[in-house]
C-alpha positions as CSV (number, residue, x, y, z in Angstrom):
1,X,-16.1,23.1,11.3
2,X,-14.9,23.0,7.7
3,X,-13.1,19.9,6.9
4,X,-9.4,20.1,5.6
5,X,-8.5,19.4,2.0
6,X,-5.9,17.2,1.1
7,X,-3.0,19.7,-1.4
8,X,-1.3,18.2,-4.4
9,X,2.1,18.7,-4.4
10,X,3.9,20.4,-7.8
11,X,7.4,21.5,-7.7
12,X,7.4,22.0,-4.2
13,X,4.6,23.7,-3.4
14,X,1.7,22.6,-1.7
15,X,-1.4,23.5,-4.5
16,X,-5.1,23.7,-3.8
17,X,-6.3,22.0,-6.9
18,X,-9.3,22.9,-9.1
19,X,-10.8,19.8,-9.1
20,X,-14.6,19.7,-9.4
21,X,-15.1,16.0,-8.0
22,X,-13.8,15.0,-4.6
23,X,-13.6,11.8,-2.1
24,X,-14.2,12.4,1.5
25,X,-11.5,10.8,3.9
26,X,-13.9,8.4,6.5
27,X,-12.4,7.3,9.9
28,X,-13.8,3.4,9.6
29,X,-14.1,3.2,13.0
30,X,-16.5,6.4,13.4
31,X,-17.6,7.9,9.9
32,X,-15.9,10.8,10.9
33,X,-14.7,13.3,7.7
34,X,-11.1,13.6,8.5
35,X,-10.2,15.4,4.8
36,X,-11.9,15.7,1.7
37,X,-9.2,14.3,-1.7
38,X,-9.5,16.2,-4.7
39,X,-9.3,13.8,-7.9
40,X,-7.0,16.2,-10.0
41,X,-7.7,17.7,-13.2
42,X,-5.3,16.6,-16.5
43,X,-3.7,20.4,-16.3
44,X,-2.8,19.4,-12.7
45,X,-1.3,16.5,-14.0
46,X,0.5,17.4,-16.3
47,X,2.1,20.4,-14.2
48,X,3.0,18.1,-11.6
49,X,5.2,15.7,-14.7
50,X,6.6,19.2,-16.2
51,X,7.6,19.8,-12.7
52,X,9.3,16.5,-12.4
53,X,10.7,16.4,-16.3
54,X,12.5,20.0,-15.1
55,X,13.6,19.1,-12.1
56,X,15.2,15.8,-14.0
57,X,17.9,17.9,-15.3
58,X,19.9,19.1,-12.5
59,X,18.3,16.1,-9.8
60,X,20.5,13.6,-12.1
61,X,23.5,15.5,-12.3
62,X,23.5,15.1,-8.2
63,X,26.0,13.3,-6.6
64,X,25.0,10.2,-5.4
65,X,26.7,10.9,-2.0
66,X,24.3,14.3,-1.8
67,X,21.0,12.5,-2.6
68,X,21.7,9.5,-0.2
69,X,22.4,12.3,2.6
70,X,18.8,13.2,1.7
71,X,17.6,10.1,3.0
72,X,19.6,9.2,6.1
73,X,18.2,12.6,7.2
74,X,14.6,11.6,6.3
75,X,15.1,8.3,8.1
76,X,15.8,10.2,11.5
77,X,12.3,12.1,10.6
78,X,10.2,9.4,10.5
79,X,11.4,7.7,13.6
80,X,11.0,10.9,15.1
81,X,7.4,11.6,14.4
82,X,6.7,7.2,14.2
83,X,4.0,8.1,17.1
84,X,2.2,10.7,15.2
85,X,2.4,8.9,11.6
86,X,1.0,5.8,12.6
87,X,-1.9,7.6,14.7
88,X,-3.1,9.4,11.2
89,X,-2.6,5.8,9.8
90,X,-5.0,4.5,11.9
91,X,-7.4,6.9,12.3
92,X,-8.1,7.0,8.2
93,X,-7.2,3.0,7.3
94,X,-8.5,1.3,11.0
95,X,-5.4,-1.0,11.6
96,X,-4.4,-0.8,15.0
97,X,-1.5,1.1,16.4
98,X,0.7,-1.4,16.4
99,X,0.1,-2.4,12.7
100,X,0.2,0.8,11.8
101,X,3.9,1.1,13.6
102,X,5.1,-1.8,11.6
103,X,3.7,-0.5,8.1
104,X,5.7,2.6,9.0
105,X,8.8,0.3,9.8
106,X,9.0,-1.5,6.4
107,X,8.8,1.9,5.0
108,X,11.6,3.2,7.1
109,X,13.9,0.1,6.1
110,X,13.8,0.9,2.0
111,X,14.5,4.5,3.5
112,X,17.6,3.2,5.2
113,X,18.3,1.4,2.4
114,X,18.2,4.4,-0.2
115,X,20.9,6.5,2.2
116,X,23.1,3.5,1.6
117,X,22.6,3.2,-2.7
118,X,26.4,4.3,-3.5
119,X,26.8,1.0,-4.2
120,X,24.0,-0.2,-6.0
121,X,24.9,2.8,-8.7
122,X,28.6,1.1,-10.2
123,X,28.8,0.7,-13.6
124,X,31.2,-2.6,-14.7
125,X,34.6,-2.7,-16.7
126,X,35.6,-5.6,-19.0
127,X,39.2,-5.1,-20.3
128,X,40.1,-7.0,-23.6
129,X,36.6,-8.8,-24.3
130,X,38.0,-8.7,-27.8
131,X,41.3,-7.8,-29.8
132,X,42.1,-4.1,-28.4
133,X,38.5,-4.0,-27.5
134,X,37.1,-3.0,-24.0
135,X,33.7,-2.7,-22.1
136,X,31.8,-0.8,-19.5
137,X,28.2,-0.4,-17.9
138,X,27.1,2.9,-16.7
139,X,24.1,3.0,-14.4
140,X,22.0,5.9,-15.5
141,X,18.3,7.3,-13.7
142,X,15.5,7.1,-16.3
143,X,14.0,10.5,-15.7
144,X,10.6,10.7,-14.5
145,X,9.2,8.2,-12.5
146,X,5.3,6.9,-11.4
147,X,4.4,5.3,-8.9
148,X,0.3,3.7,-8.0
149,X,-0.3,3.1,-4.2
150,X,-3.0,1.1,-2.3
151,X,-5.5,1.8,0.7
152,X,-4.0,-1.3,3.1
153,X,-0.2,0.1,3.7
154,X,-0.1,3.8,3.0
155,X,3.0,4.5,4.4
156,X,5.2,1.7,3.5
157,X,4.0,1.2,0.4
158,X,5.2,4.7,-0.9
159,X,8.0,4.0,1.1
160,X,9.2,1.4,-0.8
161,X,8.8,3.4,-4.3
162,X,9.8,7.1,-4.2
163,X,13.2,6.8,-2.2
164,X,15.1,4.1,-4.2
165,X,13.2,6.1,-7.5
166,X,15.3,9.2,-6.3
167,X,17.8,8.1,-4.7
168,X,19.1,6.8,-7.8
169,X,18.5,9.8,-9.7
170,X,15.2,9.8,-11.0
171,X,12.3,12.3,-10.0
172,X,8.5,11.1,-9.0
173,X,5.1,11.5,-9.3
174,X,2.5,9.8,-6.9
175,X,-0.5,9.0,-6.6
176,X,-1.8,7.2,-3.7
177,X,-5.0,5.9,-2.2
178,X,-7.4,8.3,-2.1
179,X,-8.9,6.9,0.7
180,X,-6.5,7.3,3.0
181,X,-3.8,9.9,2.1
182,X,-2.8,11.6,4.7
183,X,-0.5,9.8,6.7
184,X,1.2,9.3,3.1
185,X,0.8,13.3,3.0
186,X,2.9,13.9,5.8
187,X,5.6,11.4,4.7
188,X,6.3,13.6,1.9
189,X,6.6,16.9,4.0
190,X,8.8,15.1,5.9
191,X,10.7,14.5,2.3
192,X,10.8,18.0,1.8
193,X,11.7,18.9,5.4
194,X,14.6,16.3,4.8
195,X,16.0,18.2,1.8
196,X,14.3,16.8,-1.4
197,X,14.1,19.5,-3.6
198,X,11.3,21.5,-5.7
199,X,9.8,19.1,-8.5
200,X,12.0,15.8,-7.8
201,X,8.8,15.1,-5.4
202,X,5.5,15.4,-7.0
203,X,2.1,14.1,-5.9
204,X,-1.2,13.8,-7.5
205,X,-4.7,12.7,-6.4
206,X,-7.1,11.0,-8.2
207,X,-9.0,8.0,-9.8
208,X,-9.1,6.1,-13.2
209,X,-8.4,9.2,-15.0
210,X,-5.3,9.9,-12.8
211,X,-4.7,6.1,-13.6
212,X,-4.6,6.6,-17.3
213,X,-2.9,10.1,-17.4
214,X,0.0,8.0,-16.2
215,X,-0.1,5.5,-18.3
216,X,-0.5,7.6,-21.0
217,X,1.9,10.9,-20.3
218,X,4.5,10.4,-23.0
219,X,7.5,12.3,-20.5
220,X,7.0,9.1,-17.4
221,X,9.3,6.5,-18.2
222,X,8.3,4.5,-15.8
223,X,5.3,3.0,-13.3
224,X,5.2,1.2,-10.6
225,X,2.0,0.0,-9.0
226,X,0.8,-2.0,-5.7
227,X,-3.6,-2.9,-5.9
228,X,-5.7,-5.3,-7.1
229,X,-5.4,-7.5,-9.8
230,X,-7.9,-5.8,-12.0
231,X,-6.5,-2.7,-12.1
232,X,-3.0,-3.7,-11.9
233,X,-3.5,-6.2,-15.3
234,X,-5.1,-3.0,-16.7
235,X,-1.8,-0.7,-15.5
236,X,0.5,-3.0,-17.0
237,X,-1.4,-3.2,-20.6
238,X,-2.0,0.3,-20.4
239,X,1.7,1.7,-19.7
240,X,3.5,-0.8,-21.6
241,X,2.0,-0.1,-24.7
242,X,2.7,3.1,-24.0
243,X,6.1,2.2,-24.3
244,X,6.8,2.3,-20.5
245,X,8.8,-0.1,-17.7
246,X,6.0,-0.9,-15.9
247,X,6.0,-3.4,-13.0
248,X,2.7,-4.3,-11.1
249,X,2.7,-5.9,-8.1
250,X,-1.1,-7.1,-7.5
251,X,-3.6,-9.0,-5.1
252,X,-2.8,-12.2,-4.1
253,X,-3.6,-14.4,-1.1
254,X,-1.4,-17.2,0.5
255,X,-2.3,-20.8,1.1
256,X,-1.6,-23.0,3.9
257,X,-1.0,-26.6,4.0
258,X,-1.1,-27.8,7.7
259,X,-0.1,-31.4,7.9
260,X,-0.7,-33.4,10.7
261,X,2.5,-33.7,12.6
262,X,2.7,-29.6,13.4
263,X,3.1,-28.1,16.0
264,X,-0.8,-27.8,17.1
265,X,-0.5,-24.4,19.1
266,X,2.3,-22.6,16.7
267,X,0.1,-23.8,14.2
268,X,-3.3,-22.3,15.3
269,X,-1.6,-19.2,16.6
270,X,0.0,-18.8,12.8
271,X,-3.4,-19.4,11.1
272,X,-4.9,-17.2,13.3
273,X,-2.6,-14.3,12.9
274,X,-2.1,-14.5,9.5
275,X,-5.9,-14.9,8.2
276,X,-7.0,-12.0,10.7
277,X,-4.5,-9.7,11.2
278,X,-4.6,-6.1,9.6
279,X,-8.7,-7.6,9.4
280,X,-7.5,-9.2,6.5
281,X,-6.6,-6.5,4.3
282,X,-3.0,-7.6,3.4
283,X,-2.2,-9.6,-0.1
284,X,-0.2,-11.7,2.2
285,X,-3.1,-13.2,4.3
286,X,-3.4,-16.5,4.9
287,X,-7.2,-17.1,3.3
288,X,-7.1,-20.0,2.9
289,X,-5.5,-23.6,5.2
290,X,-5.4,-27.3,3.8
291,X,-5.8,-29.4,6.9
292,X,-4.1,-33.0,6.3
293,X,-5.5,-36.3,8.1
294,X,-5.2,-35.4,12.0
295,X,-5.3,-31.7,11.7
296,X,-9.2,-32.2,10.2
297,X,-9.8,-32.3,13.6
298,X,-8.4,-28.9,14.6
299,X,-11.2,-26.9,13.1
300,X,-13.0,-26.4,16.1
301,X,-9.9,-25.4,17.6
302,X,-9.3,-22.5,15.0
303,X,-12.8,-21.4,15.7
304,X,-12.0,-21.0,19.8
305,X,-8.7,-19.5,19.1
306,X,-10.6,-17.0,16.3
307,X,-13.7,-16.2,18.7
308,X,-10.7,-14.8,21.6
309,X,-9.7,-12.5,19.1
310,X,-10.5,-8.8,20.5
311,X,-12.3,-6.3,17.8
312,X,-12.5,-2.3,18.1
313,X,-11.3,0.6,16.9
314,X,-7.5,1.1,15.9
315,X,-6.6,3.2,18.5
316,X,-7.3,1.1,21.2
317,X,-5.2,-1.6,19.9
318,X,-7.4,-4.3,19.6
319,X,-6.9,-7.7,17.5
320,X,-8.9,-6.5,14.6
321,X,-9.9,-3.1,13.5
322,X,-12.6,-2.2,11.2
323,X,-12.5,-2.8,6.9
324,X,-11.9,0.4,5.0
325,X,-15.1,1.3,4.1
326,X,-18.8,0.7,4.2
327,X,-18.7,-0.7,0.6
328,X,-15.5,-3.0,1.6
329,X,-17.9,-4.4,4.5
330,X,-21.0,-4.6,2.4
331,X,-18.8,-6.8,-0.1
332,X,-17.4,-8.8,2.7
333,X,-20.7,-9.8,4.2
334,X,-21.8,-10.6,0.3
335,X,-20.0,-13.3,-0.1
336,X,-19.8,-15.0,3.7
337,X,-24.0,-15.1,2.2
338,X,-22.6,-16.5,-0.7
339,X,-20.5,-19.3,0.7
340,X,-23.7,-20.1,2.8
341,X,-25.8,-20.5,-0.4
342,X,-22.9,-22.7,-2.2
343,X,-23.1,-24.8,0.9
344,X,-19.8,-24.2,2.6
345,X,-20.2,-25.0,6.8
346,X,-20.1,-21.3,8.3
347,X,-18.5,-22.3,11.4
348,X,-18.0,-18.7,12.7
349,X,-20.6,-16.1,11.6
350,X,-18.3,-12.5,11.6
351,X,-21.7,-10.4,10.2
352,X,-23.4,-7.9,12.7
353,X,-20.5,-7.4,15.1
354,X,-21.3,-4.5,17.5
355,X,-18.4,-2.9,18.9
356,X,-19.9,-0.6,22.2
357,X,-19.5,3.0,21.2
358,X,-18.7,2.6,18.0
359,X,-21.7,1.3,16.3
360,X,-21.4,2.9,13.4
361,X,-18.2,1.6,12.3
362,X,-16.7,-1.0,9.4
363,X,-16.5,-3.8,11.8
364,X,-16.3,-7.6,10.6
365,X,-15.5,-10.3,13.4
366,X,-13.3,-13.4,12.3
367,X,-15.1,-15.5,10.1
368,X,-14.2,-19.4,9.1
369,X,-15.8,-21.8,6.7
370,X,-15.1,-25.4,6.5
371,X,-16.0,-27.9,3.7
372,X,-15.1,-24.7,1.4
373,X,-14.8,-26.2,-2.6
374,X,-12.7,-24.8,-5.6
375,X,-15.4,-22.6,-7.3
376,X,-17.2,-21.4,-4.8
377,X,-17.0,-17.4,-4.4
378,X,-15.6,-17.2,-0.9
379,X,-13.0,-19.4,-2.3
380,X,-11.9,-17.8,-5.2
381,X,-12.8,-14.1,-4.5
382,X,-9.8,-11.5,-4.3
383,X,-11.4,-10.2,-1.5
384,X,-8.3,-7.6,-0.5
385,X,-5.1,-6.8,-3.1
């Protein structure tokens, strides 16, 4: 059966692209091709930000009151078709239904939140600031808009960038993860089902090149951009020498302290949930805990409460689902062997997991070290952004 290819989207048409390099879209829980992502050629590009530059010209002239209509009806979309959306998220990212509900969620709340921006867009009046002298603000859209998406919440993090970019009057080109586009795919049909019109929506697919192209393309005023460190340092160079508002929000990992007169349980179920949830793959994680004076005596505790944790495929709503990829597992596994070598304790082993009938899939188990040092890789490693 041929596999489906993934459109990009140019002044509202859906557009087989030309492209002579392509990703193939892996279910991490099977291997199974779902889609094959074309990585879009510069013409393609630069159709898709004509498209947008066009489309700039009568989208800002809008009333405010027409475009926020746009998005109280996309808002009654998505909760519509919720069950649907988050089943494409999980079969192409892993996370389990339930995560995949709540990524959707966030999404939906910036969406309520653009069908309410009447009042974000009020200018201010100062009256005699000076001798027969007044003042006023205007709040004006920019014109074309960018926005960079990662693989670990393809739903809400579009969510949170295209509606508030258009609701205030700008138009958009994205490009998400190419590893898991579709549920992001059929969030912007929904868009256009909801009334968004040709070229105010744009998407493009793609890698580095796509990258620079919009970092480069003098008609994008401005990026946003959700990943890893690396290339978000590399985003923010890029597009604001190029003259561009650029903001970059990038990997990151949170710290716990846990002193020693918590609440034990609350306590372990928090660490828990928050270093293994989503299998990891959130910026927000909890990586890494601080145990204070009695709670050094917990860690065996965090180990039982980590080894009841239930691992399987998405779909069946497990604790854990599988990494993204084969290459994400591979690097995982890397550097648990590397905090063995740098002699951190490896007090539960999450390597060779076998998850019945799916034996083939991107499966890690929980994992904890103890005695972990500042330096060592497993300490300092951006693992996920």
């Amino acid at each position: 059966m041929a596999v489906t290819t993934v459109k990009l989207l140019i002044n509202g048409e859906w557009v087989e692209s030309s492209a002579n390099q392509w990703h193939e879209v892996i279910n991490p829980a099977t291997q199974e091709v779902l889609a094959r992502v074309p990585f879009a050629t510069h013409d393609e590009l630069n159709a898709a930000v004509a498209a947008a530059k066009a489309a700039f010209k009568t989208w800002r002239l809008t009333p405010i009151g027409a475009r926020a209509r746009i998005f109280l009806k996309l808002q009654q979309l998505i909760r519509e078709n919720m069950a649907d959306l988050a089943a494409t998220l999980t079969s192409e990212q892993g996370k389990t239904l339930a995560d995949a509900e709540g990524d959707i969620f966030r999404g939906l709340e910036v969406v309520e939140h653009a069908a309410n921006i009447g009042t974000l867009q009020m200018g201010e009046f100062a009256e005699n600031v000076a001798g027969a002298v007044d003042t006023y603000t205007l709040q004006q859209p920019l014109g074309v808009c960018a926005g960079i998406t990662p693989f670990n919440f393809p739903a809400m993090i579009p969510l949170w960038m295209f509606p508030m970019a258009i609701a205030c009057g700008n138009t958009f080109v994205l490009k998400c993860s190419e590893q898991d586009p579709l549920v992001t795919m059929k969030l912007v049909q929904l868009a256009l089902d909801a009334g968004i019109p040709p070229g105010v929506l744009n998407v493009v697919h793609g890698g580095e090149a796509i990258v620079n192209g919009l970092c480069d393309h003098p008609d994008i005023k401005a990026i946003s951009f959700v990943g890893s460190t690396r290339v978000g340092t590399h985003v923010y160079h890029r597009a604001s020498n190029a003259g561009k508002r650029v903001q970059c929000m990038m990997g990151a990992k949170n710290h716990a302290v846990v002193m020693p007169d918590a609440n034990k349980e609350q306590t372990l179920n928090a660490l828990v949930g928050a270093g293994f949830g989503a299998a990891g793959q959130r910026c927000m994680a909890t990586s890494v805990a601080v145990l204070v004076g009695e709670a050094n005596n917990w860690i065996a505790d965090i180990v039982a409460k980590a080894k009841t944790l239930r691992v399987g495929p998405g779909k069946d709503n497990p604790d854990l689902g599988p990494v993204i990829s084969c290459n994400a597992k591979q690097r995982i596994e890397h550097l648990i062997q590397q905090g063995v070598e740098h002699g951190a304790t490896l007090e539960l082993d999450g390597r060779e997991i076998k998850v019945p009938g799916f034996e083939n899939g991107n499966f890690v188990g929980p994992t904890i070290f103890s005695g972990v040092k500042p330096g060592m890789p497993i300490y300092d490693h951006e693992i996920f952004g």
